[in-house]
Steps between C-alpha positions, in 0.01 A plus 500: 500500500258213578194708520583650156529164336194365659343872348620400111382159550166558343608626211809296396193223510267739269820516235586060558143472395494700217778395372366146537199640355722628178673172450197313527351730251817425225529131561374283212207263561583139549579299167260232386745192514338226251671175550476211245634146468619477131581212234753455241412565150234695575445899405394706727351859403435773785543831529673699775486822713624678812256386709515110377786233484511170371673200648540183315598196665632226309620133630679208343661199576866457434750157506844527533578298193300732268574827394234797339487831482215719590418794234262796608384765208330777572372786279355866587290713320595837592786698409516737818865478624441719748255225688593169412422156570746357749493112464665272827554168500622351855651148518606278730865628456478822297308791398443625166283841379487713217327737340281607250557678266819342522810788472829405358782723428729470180761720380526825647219420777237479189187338693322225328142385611341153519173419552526113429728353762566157534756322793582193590542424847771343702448144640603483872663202579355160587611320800243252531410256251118637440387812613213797454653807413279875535564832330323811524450778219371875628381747272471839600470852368508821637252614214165649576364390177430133400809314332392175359769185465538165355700254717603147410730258702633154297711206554801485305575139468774530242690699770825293478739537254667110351871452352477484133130587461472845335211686689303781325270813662463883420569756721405887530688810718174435746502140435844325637520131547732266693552122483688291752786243381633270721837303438459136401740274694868481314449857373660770642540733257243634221437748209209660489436662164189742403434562174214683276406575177456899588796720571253737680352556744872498699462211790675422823597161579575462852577149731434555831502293823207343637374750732218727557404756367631431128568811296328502196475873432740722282528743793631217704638213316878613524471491872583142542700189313639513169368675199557571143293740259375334111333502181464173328766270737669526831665222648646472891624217662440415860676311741308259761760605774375814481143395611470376860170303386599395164267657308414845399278767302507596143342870519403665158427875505385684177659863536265781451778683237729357285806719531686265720498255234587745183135625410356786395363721753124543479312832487434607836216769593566839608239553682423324841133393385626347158563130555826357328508295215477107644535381159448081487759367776398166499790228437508134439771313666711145507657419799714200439698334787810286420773303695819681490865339436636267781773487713688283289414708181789772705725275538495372174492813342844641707630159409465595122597859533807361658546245232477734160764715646751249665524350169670842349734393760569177430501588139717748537723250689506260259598784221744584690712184554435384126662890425799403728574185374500635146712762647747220635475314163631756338744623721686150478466546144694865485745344695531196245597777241735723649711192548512391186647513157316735222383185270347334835312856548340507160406115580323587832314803286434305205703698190877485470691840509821638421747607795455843321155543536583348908749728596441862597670823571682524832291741744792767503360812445136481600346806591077487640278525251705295179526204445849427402678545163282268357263639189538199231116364537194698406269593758180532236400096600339622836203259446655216414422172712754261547487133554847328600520331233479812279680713758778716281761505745645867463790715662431635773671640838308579819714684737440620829628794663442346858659172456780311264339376207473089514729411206504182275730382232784733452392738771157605352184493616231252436172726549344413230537125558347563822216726341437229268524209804252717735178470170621881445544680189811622383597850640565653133180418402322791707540836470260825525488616125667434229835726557721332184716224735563762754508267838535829717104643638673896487595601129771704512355730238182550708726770711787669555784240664495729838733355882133533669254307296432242693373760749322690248138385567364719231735403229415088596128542548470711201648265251228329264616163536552423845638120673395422814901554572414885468210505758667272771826672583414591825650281789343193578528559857323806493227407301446143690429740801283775297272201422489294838343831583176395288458190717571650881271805413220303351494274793550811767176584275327144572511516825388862577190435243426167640480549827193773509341332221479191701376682821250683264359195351474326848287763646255436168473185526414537881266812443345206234461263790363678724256695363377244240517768218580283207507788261847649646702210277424446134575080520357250243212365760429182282860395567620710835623198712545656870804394718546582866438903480527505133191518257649400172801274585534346160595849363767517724655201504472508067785805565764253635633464080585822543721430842649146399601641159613776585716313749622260256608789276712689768664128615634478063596830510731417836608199316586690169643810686740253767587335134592785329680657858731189479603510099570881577718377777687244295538754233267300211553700181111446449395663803736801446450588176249319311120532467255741643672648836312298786371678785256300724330811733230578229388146501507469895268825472304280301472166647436713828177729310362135418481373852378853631257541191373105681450656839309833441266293266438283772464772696244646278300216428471486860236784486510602126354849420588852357681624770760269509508387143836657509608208665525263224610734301789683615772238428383439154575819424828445643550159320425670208737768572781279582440258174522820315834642630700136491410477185669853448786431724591194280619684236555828755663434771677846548210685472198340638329690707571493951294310704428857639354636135284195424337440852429870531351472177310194572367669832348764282321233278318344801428875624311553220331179532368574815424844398285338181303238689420804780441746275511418171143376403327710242721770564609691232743723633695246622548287216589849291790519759605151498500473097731793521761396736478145305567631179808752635605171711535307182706785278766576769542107549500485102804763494673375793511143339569628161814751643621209699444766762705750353277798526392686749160649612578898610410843290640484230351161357254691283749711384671165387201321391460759236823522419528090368163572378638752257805350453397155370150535418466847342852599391562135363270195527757241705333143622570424843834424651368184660253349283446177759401709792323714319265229351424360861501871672204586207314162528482585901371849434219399277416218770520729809313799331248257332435364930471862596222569280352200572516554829371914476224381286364205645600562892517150597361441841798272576720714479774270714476289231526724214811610678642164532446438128713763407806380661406129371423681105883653531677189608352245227549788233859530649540129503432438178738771374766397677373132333512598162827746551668209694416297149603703234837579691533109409529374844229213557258389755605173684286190536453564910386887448285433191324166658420805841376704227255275368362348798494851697314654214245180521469540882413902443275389260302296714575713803314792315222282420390474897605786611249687222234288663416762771372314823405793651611883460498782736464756226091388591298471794554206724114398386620516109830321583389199607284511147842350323560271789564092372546183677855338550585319195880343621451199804194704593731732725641750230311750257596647209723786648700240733597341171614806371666563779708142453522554092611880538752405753669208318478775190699731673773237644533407116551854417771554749647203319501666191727825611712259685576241192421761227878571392626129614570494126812803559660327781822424283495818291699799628334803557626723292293268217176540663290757364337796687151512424 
């Protein structure tokens, strides 16, 4: 085996040195390395090949007190991008190369090429107090052919940025630039705002730590610190506790499209050898840094939050006892009269009376739903307002089926003394049309006298006067529970929602953090005070009105409903059978949407944008909802609709509210289909109010709509039945059909929004009906309801007026967002919105006010003299 190896040994050397020879035969020749100490300010024009390479050694001296910036241009003539230019610069503490023709991708992986190039280079750090710096720029090519180059390094002595002073430069895609601010002593928080007179070219404003290398390119700029696209302003306030050396970079990158900041994309070449349109991407710029709020600002700021609402509290305290004592006055008063004489009574009210026109019927005989044997006084005077001293003190009996009738002189009743005592109006004095002195709400001519019509719903519903006596004959019992159901399901509701919402909106707050992207959340910038983990705190904590109110209204409803619990106990005549029925879940269900509606805007505002815009809108839809049916329950307490019906109905609003902000943009088909089902919505709910529910949706109701269309329309012309309902049910067709084809015409982009002002259109249109109606019935408005009116419509009034002022809207880019961005304008801590947000919540408070004192004025009138309308 030995002798054979020691035989091949000759020629394994012949084939080592030809291979030698073969490598030695491909490998270049050596480079011609020219080496050349350089100056500042100075241009330098060579040319480069494969063979040659430049090195350009610069030196400077550097304090540790001073800061500049060192700038290096450089510009190519050649447009090979197969060989180009590659450009090194070593430092002390870094490395920095490019090339030329510069390549940067846009959109797509478009390439963009730059033959101008200009970067500034990072300063390593100082540690003595004078020293000589070096740096080093290569050039090299792999080019055969001659590539000539223009190089230029300069001192940038305005390199640090000042508090206050407004700093302006220009800036290309190959062109970034990057100043240093450092944080002044007492400052440790500041705003630094951008602005320029161009929307486009679309720019990146990026703060970055001091470190090395800085980047300044659009390929790389995301990788590090926080950043935020814009056109004409961008604002983003930094922390110093962020930045270990109290200072940092503001980085300013020109993108090479404008897509990411709502622009027009460019033509772009088909062919490889056709060069893209540059177009002129050069853009002036402001960069403005300011001292943000302090410390004390916060506090101040809670402290006031704190303050406005607290004092709905104590107000609300204060109304309270005042409303007790009168309450007490005039008990001791009511006592006064029932024990004494008749001429003493007409004393204490001010007119003297005859014991005729004192003494009443005996209560013998009373059946539910009359009111005695009584029918000497007209009921036409249903307007009339009367003082004490004018008060006409009439006959009157006000029996109780659950309780012995309080008797005074003789063994009658004194109920009208009382009505007149308690600022009340006289119980003959209302009634629900004029029915020629007929106290009784069912006319016995209206149907046939039959042992089962009180069971009849048909034969009561169908009447075309009805009392509320005819639509609250159910048990109170029963009902009580079929409306506590409104409150336990809307807060089984809350907490489901809330509790992914608020995970959701953690994680974008923290994917915000981390990766510095500042255009996830659509915030005000100018006035985004950051908190802890939060960015915009003052948005949040502006959502506590909706909390503390809401609060406030669920702790008078618990006073009202533990109020009215205990006159039901003790029997009160009042509470059993006179004014509108009172059940308290509806309002619960409200007061309980109003603190939830307070929470998922907060919960929004922490990281506002379209995809969870939902947020702050969902329970006004429900508020709006809920407003809608206690106003309908007032008068329709048997047949309002289950806490079952209206949620599930509610759910399917806020379906399609997700479905139109996901899908609904400029898409036709979709607003074809929702126009439809909003139109057929509104005509069932039309017949369903206007049959008091009697009908029913199965086959045959075609056959029966043409059947009452030929009966009173063809065969004989006949007006409608029920001329009220019919007036609002018409008036809420032309409104809902006039908002769908709005809405299928126009496509609003907002389409949450749009939704949301549909509910909102229904409820004042029903309000105001139910205004008027309540009016010409003859019943009146109190001085407590109408003063809620008046200031609640004020407070919408100026609610509307900020809220219009759109601070920022995610219907746009984040770059064309921060375009309608302002400055705080209330203790320098809240914008625009966060007013809002305080008006809009003391607006809605009011309103709940409204249904809750609307029909104080029926409180001594029995029911079956209260009109259904």
């Amino acid at each position: 085996m030995a002798m054979i190896m020691i035989k091949c040994l000759p020629a394994l050397l012949t084939v080592v040195l030809l291979a030698a020879g073969t490598v030695a035969h491909f490998e270049p020749t050596s480079k011609q390395v020219v080496q050349k100490t350089a100056e500042f300010n100075v241009i330098y024009s060579d040319f480069v090949n494969s063979e040659l390479l430049h090195i350009y050694a610069f030196n400077r001296t550097v304090t540790r007190n001073r800061t500049e910036g060192i700038r290096v241009s450089v510009i190519v003539n050649s447009t090979k991008n197969e060989t180009p230019v590659l450009f090194v610069v070593r430092q002390l503490q870094a490395v920095v190369s490019f090339p030329i023709p510069l390549v940067l991708r846009g959109l797509y992986q478009r390439k963009h090429f730059y033959l101008d190039v200009s970067r500034t280079l990072c300063q390593p750090e100082t540690k003595l107090l004078t020293e000589t710096q070096y740096f080093y720029m290569d050039v090299s090519t792999l080019s055969n052919s001659n590539i000539s180059f223009q190089l230029q390094a300069q001192r940038v002595e305005k390199f640090l940025l000042h508090t206050n002073e407004p700093f302006n430069f220009t800036a290309t895609p190959s062109q970034p630039q990057y100043y240093e601010y450092i944080f002044p002593e007492g400052i440790n928080s500041v705003i630094v705002k951008v602005t320029s007179p161009l929307a486009f070219p679309c720019t990146v404003i990026s703060i970055q730590d001091i470190l090395c290398p800085v980047y300044d390119l659009d390929n790389n700029v995301e990788f590090i610190g926080m950043y935020q696209t814009m056109t004409e302003k961008a604002a983003i306030t930094v922390q110093k506790k962020d930045f270990p050396r109290s200072s940092f970079f503001v980085v300013v990158v020109v993108k090479t499209e404008d897509e990411a900041c709502g622009g027009r994309l460019h033509y772009y070449p088909i062919t490889p050898e056709e060069q893209p349109i540059q177009g002129n991407r050069s853009k002036l710029l402001t960069v403005t840094v300011t001292p943000a709020i302090s410390s004390e600002l916060y506090v101040g700021s809670v402290l006031f939050c704190l303050g406005v609402f607290l004092s709905f509290y104590l107000l609300t305290f204060v109304i309270s006892c005042i409303e007790q004592w009168r309450q007490q006055k005039k008990g001791g008063l009511l006592t006064a009269v029932i024990g004494t004489s008749p001429d003493e009574k007409a004393s204490l009210l001010g007119k003297a009376v005859t014991p005729d026109s004192v003494l009443g019927s005996s209560f013998e005989g009373y059946s539910y739903g009359s009111l005695g044997n009584s029918s000497n006084f007209s009921s036409e005077a249903i307007t009339d307002s009367m003082t004490s001293g004018e008060a006409a003190i009439a006959e009157y009996n006000c029996p109780s089926r659950d309780r012995p009738a309080q008797r005074g002189i003789g063994g009658t009743p004194n109920c009208n003394f009382i009505v007149q005592i308690l600022g009340g109006r006289p119980m003959e004095n209302v009634t629900c049309r004029p029915r020629h002195d007929s106290q009784s709400s069912v006319e016995e001519d209206e149907y046939d006298t039959l042992a089962d019509i009180d069971s009849d719903k048909n034969v009561i519903r169908t009447k075309k006067y009805l009392c509320v006596s005819d639509l609250s004959r159910k048990d109170k019992r029963v009902l009580n529970k079929k409306y506590q159901i409104y409150f336990w399901n809307i807060s089984t509701i809350a907490v489901f929602y809330a509790l992914p919402v608020v995970q959701l909106v953690i994680t974008y707050q923290t994917v915000v953090n981390v990766t510095g992207n500042q255009d996830i959340c659509y915030y005000n910038f100018l006035c985004a005070h950051p908190l802890g983990a939060l960015s915009a705190f003052n948005n949040i904590l502006s959502n506590l009105g909706y909390v503390m109110l809401g609060l406030l209204f669920l702790l008078i409803i618990l006073q009202k409903d533990i109020t009215h619990r205990r006159a039901l106990i003790r029997s009160d005549y009042y509470a059993l059978e006179c004014g509108i029925p009172k059940h308290f879940g509806l309002f619960y269900a409200m007061g309980t949407a109003l603190m939830m509606e307070g929470l998922l805007s907060a919960c929004y505002h922490v990281c506002p944008n379209y995809t969870n815009f939902q947020f702050d809108t969902s329970f006004m839809y429900m508020i709006a909802g809920l407003c809608m049916l206690k106003l309908y329950q007032k008068r329709h307490p048997d047949i309002n609709a289950s806490a079952y019906t209206a949620y599930a109905s509610l759910a399917a609003v806020i379906f399609f509210s997700v479905l139109g902000v996901v899908f609904g943009k400029d898409n036709l088909v979709f607003w074809i289909v929702f126009s439809i089902i909003h139109v057929v919505a509104t005509l069932l709910l039309s017949t369903q109010l206007y049959y008091m529910g009697r009908w029913k949706l199965d086959t045959g109701i075609f056959r029966r709509i043409i059947y009452v269309v030929y009966t009173d329309c063809i065969r004989q012309c006949s007006g409608p039945t029920y001329v009220d309902r019919m007036v609002l049910l018409v008036m809420g067709n032309i409104v809902n059909w006039s908002l769908a084809t709005y809405g299928l015409i126009m496509r609003p982009s907002d389409f949450a929004s749009y939704l949301l002002a549909i509910g909102i259109c229904n409820l004042l249109l029903y309000f105001a009906f139910y205004i008027i109606m309540k009016l010409r019935s003859g019943e009146r408005v109190k001085f407590i309801p109408l003063m809620c009116i008046l200031f609640t419509a004020v407070v919408w009034g100026f609610a509307l007026f900020f809220f219009f002022q759109g601070l920022s809207t995610w219907q746009k880019t984040p770059a064309e967002s921060r375009e309608h961005n302002r400055d705080c304008i209330l203790l320098d801590f809240f914008d625009h919105h966060d007013v809002w947000h305080f008006l809009s919540s003391t607006a809605l408070f009011g309103s709940f006010l409204i249904l809750l004192t609307l029909d104080n004025d029926l409180d001594t009138v029995q029911r079956d003299k209260i009109c259904v309308f």
